[in-house]
N, C-alpha and C positions, 0 to 999 in steps of 0.2 A: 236313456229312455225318455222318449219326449210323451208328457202327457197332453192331451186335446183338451180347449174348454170350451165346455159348450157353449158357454154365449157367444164365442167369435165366429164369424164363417171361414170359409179357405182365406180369405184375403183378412181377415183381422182384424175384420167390423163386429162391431155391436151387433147381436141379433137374438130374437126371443126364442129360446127353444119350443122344435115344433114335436109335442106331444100325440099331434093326431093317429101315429102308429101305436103309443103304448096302451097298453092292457090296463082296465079299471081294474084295479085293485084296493081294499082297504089300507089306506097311509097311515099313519101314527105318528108324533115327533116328541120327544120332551126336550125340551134344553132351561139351561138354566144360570141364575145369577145370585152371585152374591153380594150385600151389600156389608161394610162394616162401619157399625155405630159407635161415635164417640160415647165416654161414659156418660159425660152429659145428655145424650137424648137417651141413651139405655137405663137412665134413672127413670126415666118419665114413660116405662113399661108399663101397665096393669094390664096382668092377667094375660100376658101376652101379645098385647097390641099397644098403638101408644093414641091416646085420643088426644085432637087436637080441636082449634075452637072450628075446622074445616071438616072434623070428623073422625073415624077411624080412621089411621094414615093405612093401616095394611088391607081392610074394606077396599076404597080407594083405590087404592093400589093396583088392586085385582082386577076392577070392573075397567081401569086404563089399561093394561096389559091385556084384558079380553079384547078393549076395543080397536085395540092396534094390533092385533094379530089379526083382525079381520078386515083391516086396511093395507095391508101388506102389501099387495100388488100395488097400490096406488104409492107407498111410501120407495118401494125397491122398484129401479125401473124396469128391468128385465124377468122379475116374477110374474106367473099369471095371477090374477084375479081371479079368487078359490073364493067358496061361498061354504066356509069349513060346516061339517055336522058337529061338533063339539069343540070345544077350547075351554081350557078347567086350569086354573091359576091356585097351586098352594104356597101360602107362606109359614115359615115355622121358623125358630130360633135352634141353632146348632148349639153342642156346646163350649164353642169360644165366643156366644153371643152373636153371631153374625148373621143376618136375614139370608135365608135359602128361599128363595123363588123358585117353582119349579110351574113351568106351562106346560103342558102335553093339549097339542093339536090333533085331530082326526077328520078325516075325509075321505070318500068312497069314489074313489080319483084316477086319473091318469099321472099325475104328477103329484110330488110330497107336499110335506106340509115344516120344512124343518125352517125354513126360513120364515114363517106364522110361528112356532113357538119360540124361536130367537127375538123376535120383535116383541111377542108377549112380556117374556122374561125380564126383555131389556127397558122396555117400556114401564110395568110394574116396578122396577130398580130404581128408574130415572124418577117415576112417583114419589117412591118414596123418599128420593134425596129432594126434592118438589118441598115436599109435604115436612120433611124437619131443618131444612137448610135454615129456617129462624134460630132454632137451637144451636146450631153449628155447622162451618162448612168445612166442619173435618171429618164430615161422610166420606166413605169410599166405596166407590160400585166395582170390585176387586177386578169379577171375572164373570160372559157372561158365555155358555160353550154350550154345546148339543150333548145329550146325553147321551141319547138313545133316537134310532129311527125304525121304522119296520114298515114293510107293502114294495121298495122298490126294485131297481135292481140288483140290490145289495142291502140285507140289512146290519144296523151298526148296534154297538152297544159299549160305551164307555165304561169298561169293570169299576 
């Protein structure tokens, strides 16, 4: 079974998918990353964030991962340029200590928003290994994957 991808045309060029026939619909996307902290910067937690002489690193964090999920068409070449209605960035600590980034995108669209919260997530990730790489470069940004999608032609949902 041969699957089709949309960016190539019949001959197997680059091309922007043409959305002008899809149906607005409300998108949604979460994806998400995780990072894992040596014990050394996990000493240097309070209260659940780690403050640095830069700031809160997970603050931070957030407000880079909003802002590159709304540059997204400009970063990926073949995404359109979405002018998203929300993008909301949570960080929290699991319990093997490891930072869980979760962006969820939203937009009232013709086309999704999964590749806006992939860039969020990953963005946010890359901050935060930014923001403590002083303390150690034995950060790891493990994994960063789609959770959940809904509005398109299929919705997904990572159990």
């Amino acid at each position: 079974m041969s699957e089709v991808l949309s960016h190539l045309d019949k001959n197997g060029r680059a091309m922007m998918v043409d959305v002008s026939e899809k149906t607005v619909t409300k998108r949604t996307a979460t994806a998400r990353s995780i990072v894992s902290l040596p014990d050394e910067v996990l000493a240097k937690l309070v209260d659940g964030d780690l403050q640095t002489k830069k700031g809160s690193v997970f603050q931070i964090a957030i407000i880079a991962g909003i802002m590159a999920a709304k540059k997204t068409g400009d970063l990926i070449p073949l995404c359109h340029p979405l002018g998203l209605d929300n993008c909301n960035i949570a960080i929290n600590l699991n319990k093997d200590n490891e930072v869980i980034i979760d962006c969820t995108a939203s937009i009232i669209a013709k086309t999704g928003v999964e590749m806006e919260a992939l860039v969020g997530a990953s963005m946010a990730a890359l901050t935060v290994y930014d923001m403590c790489k002083a303390l150690s470069h034995d950060i790891i940004i493990k994994e960063t994957k789609l959770i959940a999608k809904t509005g398109g032609k299929r919705d997904f949902n990572r159990a």
